[in-house]
DRENROKOL-88398 format. One record per residue (C-alpha): residue number from 1; x, y, z. Coordinates in steps of 0.25 Angstrom, whole numbers. Last residue first. Example, Ala and Ser with C-alpha at 12.3 -4.5 7.8 and 13.67 -1.06 7.14 Angstrom:
// DRENROKOL-88398
 resi    px    py    pz
    2    55    -4    29
    1    49   -18    31
// end
This chain:
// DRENROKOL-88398
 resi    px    py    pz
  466   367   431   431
  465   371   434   415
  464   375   449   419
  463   387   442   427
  462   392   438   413
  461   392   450   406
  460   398   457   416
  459   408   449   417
  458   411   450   403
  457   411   465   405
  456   422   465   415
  455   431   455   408
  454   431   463   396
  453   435   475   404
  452   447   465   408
  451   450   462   396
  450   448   475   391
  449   459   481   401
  448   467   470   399
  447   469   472   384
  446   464   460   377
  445   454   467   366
  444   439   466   365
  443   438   480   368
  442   450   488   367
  441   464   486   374
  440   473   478   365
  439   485   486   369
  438   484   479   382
  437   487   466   377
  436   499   470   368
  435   504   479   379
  434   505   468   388
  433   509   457   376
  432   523   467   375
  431   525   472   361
  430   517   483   362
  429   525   492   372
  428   535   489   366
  427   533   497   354
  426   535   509   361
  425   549   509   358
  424   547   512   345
  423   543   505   333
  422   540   513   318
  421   554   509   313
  420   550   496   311
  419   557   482   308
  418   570   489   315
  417   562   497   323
  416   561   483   331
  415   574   481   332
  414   578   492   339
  413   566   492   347
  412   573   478   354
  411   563   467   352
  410   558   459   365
  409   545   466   364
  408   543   456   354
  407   548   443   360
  406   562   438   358
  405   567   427   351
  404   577   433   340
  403   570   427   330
  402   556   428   335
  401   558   442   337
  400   564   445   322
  399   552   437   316
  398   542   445   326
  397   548   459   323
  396   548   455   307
  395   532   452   307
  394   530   464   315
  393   536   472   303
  392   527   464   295
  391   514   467   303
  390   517   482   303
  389   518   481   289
  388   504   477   288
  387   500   486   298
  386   504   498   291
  385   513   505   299
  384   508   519   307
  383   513   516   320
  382   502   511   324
  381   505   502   315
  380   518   497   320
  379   511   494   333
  378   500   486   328
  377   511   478   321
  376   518   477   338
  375   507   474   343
  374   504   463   331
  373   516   457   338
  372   514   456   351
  371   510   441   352
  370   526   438   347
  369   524   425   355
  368   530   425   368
  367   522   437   376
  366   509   430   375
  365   516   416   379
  364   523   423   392
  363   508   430   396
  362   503   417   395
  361   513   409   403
  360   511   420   412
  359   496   419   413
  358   496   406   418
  357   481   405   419
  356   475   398   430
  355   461   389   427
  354   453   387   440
  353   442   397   438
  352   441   391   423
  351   438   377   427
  350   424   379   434
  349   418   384   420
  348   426   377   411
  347   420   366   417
  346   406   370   418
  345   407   374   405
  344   410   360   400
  343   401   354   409
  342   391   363   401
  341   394   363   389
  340   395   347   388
  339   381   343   397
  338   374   354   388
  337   379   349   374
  336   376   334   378
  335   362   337   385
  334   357   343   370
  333   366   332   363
  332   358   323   371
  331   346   330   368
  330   343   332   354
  329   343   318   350
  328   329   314   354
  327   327   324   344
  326   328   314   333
  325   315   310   337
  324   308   321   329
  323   301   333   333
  322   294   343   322
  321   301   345   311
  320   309   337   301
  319   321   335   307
  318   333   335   299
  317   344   343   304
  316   341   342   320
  315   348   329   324
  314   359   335   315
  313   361   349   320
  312   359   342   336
  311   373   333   334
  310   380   344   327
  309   377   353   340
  308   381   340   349
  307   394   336   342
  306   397   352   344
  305   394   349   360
  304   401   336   358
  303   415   343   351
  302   416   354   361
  301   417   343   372
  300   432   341   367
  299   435   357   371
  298   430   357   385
  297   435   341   387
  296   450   347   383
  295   448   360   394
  294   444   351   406
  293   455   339   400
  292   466   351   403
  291   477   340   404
  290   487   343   417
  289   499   333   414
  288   510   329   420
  287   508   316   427
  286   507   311   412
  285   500   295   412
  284   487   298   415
  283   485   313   413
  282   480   323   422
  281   467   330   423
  280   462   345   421
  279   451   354   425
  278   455   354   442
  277   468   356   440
  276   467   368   436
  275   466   373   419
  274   482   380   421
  273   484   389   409
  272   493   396   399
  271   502   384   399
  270   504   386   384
  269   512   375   378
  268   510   367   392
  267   494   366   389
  266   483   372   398
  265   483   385   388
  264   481   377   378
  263   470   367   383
  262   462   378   391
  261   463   386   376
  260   456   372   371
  259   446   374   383
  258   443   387   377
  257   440   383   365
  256   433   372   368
  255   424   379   377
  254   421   388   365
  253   417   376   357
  252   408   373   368
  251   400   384   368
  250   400   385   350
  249   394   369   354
  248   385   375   365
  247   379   386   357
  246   375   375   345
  245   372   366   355
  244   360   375   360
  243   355   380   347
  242   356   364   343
  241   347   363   357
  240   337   375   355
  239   338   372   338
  238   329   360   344
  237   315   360   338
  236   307   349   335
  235   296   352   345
  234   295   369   346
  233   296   368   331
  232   284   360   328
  231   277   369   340
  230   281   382   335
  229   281   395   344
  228   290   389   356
  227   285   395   370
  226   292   406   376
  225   303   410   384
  224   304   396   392
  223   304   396   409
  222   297   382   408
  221   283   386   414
  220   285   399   403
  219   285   389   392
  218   273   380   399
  217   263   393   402
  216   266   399   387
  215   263   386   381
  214   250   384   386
  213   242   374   382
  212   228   372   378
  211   232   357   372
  210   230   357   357
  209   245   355   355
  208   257   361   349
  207   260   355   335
  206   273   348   337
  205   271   336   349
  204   268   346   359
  203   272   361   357
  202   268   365   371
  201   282   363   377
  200   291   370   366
  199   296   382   376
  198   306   391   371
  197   319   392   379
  196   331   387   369
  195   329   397   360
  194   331   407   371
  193   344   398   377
  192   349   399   363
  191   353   414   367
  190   358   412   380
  189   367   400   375
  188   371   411   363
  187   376   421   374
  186   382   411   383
  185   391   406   372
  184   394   419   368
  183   399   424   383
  182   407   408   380
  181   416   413   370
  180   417   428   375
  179   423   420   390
  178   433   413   381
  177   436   428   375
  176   437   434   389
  175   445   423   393
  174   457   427   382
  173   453   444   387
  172   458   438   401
  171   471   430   395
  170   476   443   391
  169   479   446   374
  168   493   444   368
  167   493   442   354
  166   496   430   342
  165   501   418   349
  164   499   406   340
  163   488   398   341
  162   481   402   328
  161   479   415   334
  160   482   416   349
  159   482   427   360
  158   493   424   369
  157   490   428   384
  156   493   439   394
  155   486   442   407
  154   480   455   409
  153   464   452   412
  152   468   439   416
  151   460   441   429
  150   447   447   423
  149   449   435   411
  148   448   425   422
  147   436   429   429
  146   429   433   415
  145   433   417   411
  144   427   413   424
  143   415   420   421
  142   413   413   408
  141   413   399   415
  140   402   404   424
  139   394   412   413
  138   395   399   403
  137   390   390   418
  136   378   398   419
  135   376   399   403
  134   378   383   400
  133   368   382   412
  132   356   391   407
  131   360   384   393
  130   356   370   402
  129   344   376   407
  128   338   379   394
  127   343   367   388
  126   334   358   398
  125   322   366   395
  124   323   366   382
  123   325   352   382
  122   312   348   390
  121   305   357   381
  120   309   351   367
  119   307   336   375
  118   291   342   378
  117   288   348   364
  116   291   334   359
  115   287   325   370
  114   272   331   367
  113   264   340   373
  112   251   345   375
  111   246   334   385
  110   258   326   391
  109   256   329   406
  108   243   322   404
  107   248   306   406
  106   255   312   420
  105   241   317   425
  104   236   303   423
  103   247   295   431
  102   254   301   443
  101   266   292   445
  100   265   284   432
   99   263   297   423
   98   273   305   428
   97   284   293   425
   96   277   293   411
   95   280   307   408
   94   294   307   414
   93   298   296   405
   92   292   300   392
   91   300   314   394
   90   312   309   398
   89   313   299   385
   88   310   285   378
   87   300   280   388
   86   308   267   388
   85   319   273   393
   84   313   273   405
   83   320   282   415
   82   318   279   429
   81   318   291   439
   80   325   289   452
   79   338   297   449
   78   335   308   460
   77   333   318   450
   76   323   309   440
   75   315   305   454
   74   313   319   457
   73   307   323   444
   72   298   312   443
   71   292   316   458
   70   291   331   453
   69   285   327   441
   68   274   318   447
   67   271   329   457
   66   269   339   446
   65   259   329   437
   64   251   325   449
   63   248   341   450
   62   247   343   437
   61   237   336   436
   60   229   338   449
   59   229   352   443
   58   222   348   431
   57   228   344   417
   56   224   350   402
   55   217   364   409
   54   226   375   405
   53   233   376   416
   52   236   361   420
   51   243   360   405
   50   252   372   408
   49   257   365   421
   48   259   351   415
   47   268   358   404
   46   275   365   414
   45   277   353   423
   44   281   344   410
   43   292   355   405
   42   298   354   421
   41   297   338   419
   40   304   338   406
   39   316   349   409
   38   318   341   422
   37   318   327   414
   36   327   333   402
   35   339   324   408
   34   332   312   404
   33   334   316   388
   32   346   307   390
   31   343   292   394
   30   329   295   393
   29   330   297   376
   28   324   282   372
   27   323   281   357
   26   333   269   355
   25   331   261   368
   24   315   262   365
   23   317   257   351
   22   326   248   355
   21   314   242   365
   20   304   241   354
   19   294   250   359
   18   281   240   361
   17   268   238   351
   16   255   246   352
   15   259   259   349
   14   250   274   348
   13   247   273   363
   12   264   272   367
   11   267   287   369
   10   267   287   383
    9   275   273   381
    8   267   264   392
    7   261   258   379
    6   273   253   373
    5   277   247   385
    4   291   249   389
    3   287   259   401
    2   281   247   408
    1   277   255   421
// end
């Protein structure tokens, strides 16, 4: 088969002279859209199925058409098939391999649909079961944060503002907020997974066809909700995929975040954490060092998947509706935002089990940077001083520790009452990082007893999802 002649093109009637052979280089997507060759051959089957049931091919048909499918697909797993890219793209190149092994049935698989309605299948069908990944491997990785956060329940850490030590809070309600991050990445994944599951196929070219078809039979065939409702939407739409990126760039920016964390914590001015051997590499010339290159990929990949969002925005701005080619370049950035999240999630997701956190470092650096401080204002005002004055009498307190280097509840009462006559020895039990933690015990707040009740319904949460 001389796949470079015009005429053996399946859309080669309407020309009589040859592709110029640039031209062919130019347009041809197989070297990427290949990857959609289930997702293609599984839309064909349904399509070829709905088409033998009301009456457009016979049994014998669909028949030939099944087995040729089954030996096609075969051959693209075990690495035997050839791609032409002469035939521009997956579609085209499954189609004419059907046709030469069984011949006429293989011309008629094409009846009532058009590459158009068939590519916005075929990628429906592919992201759908990539968010169904995303979301497996989300709950795994946020299972071992829960893990975690149940075991650090009571173990001390800085909280920051602007980097700088503000209040003591326990390590286990810090995982809880990482897990929060990505329970709303799950969510919105869940959600765009319902936009993303409406069937096209049906739609043709852009104006349906007049083929007795049945759209309900193909759309449920391919496990979708429901058919699309508008055929010159359903063929130039792709808010599916910019939906998708969207979710997926706010997901990877919350895998930055944490990986950045990972990086600090990792680092010899904090020594919060040990990432395992096996999530971070040496240098070449420093025997020394342990780099956290797991953690640094993590927060570097962040910028492609946004590149990819922005990417998608613009190949979309200015298109007339229905299809046009400029579609061809949906997809990489489509594959390129799954391949990213994903190994990076996968990742994260078999690293964390192996992280050990050095919790006394932690506890040490929560209790060597004034973080008791706004205890001790909330203190004076329930003693009945205004806040605002409590805040400068606190002010004082700080200044005087830090000059005579000493921590907080290292301040002899005497001295104390100096700046206040409303402090009394009880004041101690504030000043301590234990009581500042545990005084925070509502909901939503880093006592240990809601961090591990926090734990509890997160857990819940995620073993609902199996």
């Amino acid at each position: 088969m001389k796949h470079s002649d015009t005429q053996k093109k399946l859309w080669g009637g309407r020309f009589s002279g040859s592709t110029d052979s640039l031209m062919e280089a130019f347009s041809s997507s197989v070297d990427f859209d290949w990857r959609l060759y289930s997702q293609d051959i599984q839309g064909s089957l349904a399509h070829a199925r709905m088409l033998t049931k009301v009456g457009v091919l016979s049994k014998k048909d669909l028949q030939d058409i099944e087995s040729g499918f089954q030996q096609i697909l075969a051959e693209i797993e075990e690495g035997a098939f050839k791609w032409a890219p002469e035939l521009e793209d997956v579609h085209m190149n499954i189609e004419a391999a059907l046709t030469e092994r069984i011949g006429e049935a293989g011309k008629k698989l094409h009846t009532g649909r058009s590459r158009n309605d068939q590519v916005a299948t075929d990628m429906r069908l592919y992201l759908r079961g990539g968010v169904d990944n995303l979301c497996e491997i989300l709950t795994r990785l946020q299972q071992a944060l829960v893990d975690l956060a149940k075991a650090h329940s009571a173990h001390i850490i800085p909280g920051y503002t602007h980097m700088q030590s503000a209040q003591p809070v326990t390590l286990g309600h810090h995982l809880l907020a990482w897990n929060q991050m990505l329970q709303r990445d799950y969510e919105r994944l869940q959600d765009c997974r319902k936009r993303i599951n409406i069937c096209p196929l049906g739609s043709a070219a852009l104006a349906g066809t007049s083929y007795p078809i049945d759209r309900q039979m193909t759309s449920d065939a391919l496990g979708f909700d429901l058919p699309s409702n508008n055929s010159l939407d359903a063929v130039s739409d792709r808010d599916f995929v910019i939906e998708f990126n969207a979710h997926a760039a706010l997901l990877s920016v919350h895998l930055s975040r944490i990986a950045e964390e990972l990086v600090l914590w990792s680092g010899g001015n904090f020594d919060f954490v040990d990432l395992g051997d096996g999530f971070c590499t040496g240098s070449s010339i420093m025997p020394q060092k342990k780099n956290p290159d797991v953690a640094e990929l993590i927060r570097g990949k962040a910028g492609r998947v946004s590149g990819n969002l922005v990417a998608l925005l613009t190949l979309m701005k200015g298109q007339p509706l229905t299809y046009n080619r400029d579609n061809q370049e949906d997809k990489e950035p489509m594959f390129d935002t799954l391949d990213t999240c994903t190994i990076c999630l996968e990742v994260l997701a078999a690293m964390f089990p192996q992280v050990r956190f050095k919790t006394e470092n932690m506890y040490k650096a929560a209790a060597d940077g004034y973080s008791t401080a706004t205890d001790l204002a909330d203190y004076l005002v329930r003693k009945g001083i205004a806040f605002r004055d409590a805040h400068e009498v606190v002010g004082k307190v700080v200044g005087m520790a830090i000059a005579d280097q000493v921590s907080l509840d290292q301040i002899p009462l005497s001295q104390l009452q100096h700046h206040s006559e409303s402090i009394e020895s009880d004041v101690y039990d504030v000043l301590t990082v234990e009581g500042s933690v545990k005084a925070r015990n509502h909901i939503g707040g880093t006592a240990p007893e809601q961090v591990k009740m926090a734990a509890i319904e997160a857990a819940k949460l995620l073993a609902a999802r199996h």
